[in-house]
C-alpha positions in Angstrom: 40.9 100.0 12.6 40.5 96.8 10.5 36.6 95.2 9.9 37.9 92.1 11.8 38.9 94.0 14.5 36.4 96.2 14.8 34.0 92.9 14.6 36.7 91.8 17.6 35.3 94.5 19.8 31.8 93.4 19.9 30.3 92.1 23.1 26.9 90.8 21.3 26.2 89.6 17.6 25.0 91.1 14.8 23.2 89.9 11.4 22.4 91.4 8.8 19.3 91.0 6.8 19.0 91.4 3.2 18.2 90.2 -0.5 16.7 91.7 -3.4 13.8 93.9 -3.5 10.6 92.9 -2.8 11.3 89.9 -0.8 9.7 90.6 2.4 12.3 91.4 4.3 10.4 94.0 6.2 7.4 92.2 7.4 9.8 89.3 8.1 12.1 91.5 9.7 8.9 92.4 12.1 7.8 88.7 12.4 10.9 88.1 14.0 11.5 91.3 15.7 8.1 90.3 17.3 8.8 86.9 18.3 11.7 87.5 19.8 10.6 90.0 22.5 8.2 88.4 23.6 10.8 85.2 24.2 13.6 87.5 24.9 12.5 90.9 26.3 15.8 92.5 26.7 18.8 92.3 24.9 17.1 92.3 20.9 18.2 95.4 18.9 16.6 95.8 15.7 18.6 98.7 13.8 17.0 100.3 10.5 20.4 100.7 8.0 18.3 101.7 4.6 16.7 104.9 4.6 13.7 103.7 2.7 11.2 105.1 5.3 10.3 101.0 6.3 9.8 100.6 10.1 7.5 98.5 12.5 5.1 101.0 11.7 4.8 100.2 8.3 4.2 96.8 9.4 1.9 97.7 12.1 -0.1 100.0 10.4 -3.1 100.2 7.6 -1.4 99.3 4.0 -2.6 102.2 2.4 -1.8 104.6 4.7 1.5 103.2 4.6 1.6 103.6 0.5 0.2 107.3 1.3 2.7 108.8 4.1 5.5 106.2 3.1 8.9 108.6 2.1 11.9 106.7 0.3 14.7 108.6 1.1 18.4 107.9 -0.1 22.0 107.0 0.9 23.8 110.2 2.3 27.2 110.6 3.3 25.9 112.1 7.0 23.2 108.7 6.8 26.0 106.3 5.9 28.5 107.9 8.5 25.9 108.3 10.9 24.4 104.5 10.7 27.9 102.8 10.5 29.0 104.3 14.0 25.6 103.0 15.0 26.3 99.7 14.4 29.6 99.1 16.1 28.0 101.1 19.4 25.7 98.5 18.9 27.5 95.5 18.9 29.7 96.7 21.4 26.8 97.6 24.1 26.5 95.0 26.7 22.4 95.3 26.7 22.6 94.1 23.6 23.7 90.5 22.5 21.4 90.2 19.2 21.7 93.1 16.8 19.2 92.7 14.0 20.1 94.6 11.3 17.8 95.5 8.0 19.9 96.3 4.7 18.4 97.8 1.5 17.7 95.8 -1.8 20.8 96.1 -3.7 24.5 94.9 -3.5 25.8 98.5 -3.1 28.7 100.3 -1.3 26.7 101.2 1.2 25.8 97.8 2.0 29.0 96.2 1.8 30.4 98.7 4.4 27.2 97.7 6.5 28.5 94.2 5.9 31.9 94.5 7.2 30.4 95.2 10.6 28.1 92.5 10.3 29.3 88.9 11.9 26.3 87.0 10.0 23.6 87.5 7.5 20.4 86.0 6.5 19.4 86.4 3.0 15.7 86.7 1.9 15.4 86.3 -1.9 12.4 86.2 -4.1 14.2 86.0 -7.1 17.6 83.2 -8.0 20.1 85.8 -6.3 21.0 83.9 -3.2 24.0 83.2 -4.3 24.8 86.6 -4.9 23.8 87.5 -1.9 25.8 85.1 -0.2 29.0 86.0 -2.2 28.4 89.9 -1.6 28.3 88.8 2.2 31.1 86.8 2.2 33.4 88.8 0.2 32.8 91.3 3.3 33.5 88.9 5.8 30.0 88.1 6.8 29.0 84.3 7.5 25.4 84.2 5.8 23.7 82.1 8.8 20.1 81.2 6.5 19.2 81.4 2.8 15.2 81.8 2.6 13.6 81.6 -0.8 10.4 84.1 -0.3 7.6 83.1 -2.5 3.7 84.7 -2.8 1.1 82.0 -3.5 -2.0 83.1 -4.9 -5.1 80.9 -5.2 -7.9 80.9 -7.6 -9.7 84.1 -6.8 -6.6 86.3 -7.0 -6.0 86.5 -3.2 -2.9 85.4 -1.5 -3.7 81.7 -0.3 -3.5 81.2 3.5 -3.5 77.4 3.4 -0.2 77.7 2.6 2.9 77.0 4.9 6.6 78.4 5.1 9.0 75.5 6.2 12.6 75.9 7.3 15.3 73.0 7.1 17.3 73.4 10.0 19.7 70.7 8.7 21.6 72.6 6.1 24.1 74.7 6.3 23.1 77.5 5.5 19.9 76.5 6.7 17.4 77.4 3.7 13.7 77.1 2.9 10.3 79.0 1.7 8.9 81.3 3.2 5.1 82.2 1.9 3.5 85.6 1.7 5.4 87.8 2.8 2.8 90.6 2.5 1.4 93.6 5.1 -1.7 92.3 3.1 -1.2 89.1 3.6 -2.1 86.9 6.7 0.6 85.9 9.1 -0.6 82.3 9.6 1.6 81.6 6.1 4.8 81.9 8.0 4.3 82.9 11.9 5.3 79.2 12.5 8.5 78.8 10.6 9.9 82.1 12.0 9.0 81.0 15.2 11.2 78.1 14.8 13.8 80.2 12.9 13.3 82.7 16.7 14.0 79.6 18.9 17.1 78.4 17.1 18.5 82.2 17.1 18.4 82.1 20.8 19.6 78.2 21.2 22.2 79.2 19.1 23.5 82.8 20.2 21.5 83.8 23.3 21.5 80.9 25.2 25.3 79.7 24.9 26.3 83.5 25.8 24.6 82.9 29.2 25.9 79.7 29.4 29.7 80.9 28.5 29.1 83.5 31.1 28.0 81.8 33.9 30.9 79.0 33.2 33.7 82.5 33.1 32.1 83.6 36.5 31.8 80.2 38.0 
């Protein structure tokens, strides 16, 4: 069957999240995970497609425990065949209309085949790859939905600075902005806001006008 109409098949959406390495992506990838549920309760899937041993535990948890028990693992055929299969369940389960899904760092095969079953992605770059990025997702088929440029901000002592703010600019398309410290050590007051206005436009635009389509087809 051919990406588009395996992509055809799907009864909810589902982006892909990636970038480079060390952006963030998997405390953002909580963030959002996080604000979501508690706005949405059911119907949020997030699915873990890099087998780099990340997880809302990592996130949840002490950061040196994490750097202790924390296992990398690597892109197997039986991972691969396994996770692919998972996606397109996934985006064809009805309990599901929002599919997060969290890529690994690098523009790989496995990715790209992630990609083709992916209807949007967001792109979380610390470094000048978003364009890349946005390339390696389009070539695939994928519609990159927001380009975030992830920056740490230290101040004078060393520390991460939590005066600082993320900001998002809902009127580009892609929309695009900063987002600041990305860190499990760093404190969530540097972005919690801008993801929370990133979590209500996801809904206004995905979650929302599915209820409103359906309600309209059953009316």
């Amino acid at each position: 069957m051919l990406m588009n109409e395996i992509r055809q098949t799907y009864r909810g959406v589902v982006i892909a999240v990636g970038g480079p390495p060390h952006s963030g992506k998997s405390v953002f990838l909580s963030a959002l995970y996080r604000q979501l549920l508690a706005r949405q309760p059911a119907g949020i899937f997030l699915q873990r497609v890099c087998p780099d041993g990340e997880g809302m535990w990592s996130n949840e948890s002490d950061p040196q425990i994490v750097k202790t028990i924390r296992r990398k693992g690597a892109f197997s055929e039986e991972f691969v065949t396994i996770s692919l299969r998972n996606i397109e369940q996934l985006g064809q389960n009805t309990q599901f209309p929002l599919v997060l899904l969290d890529l690994g760092g690098k523009r790989s095969a496995e990715n790209a085949e992630i990609l083709r079953r992916s209807q949007h992605s967001i792109i979380l770059s610390a470094d000048p790859q978003e364009a890349e990025w946005q390339q390696f997702a389009l070539d695939e088929g994928c519609t990159t939905l927001a380009v975030f440029h992830s920056q740490l901000i230290h101040s004078s002592d060393g520390m991460l600075d939590t005066t600082v703010r993320s900001e998002i600019d809902f009127t580009t398309t892609p929309i695009s902005g900063t987002l600041c410290n990305l860190d499990r050590q760093g404190n969530s007051v540097c972005y919690q806001d801008a993801i929370h206005d990133l979590t209500v436009w996801l809904i206004k635009q995905f979650l929302q006008r599915k209820e409103i389509t359906q309600r309209i087809s059953h009316s």
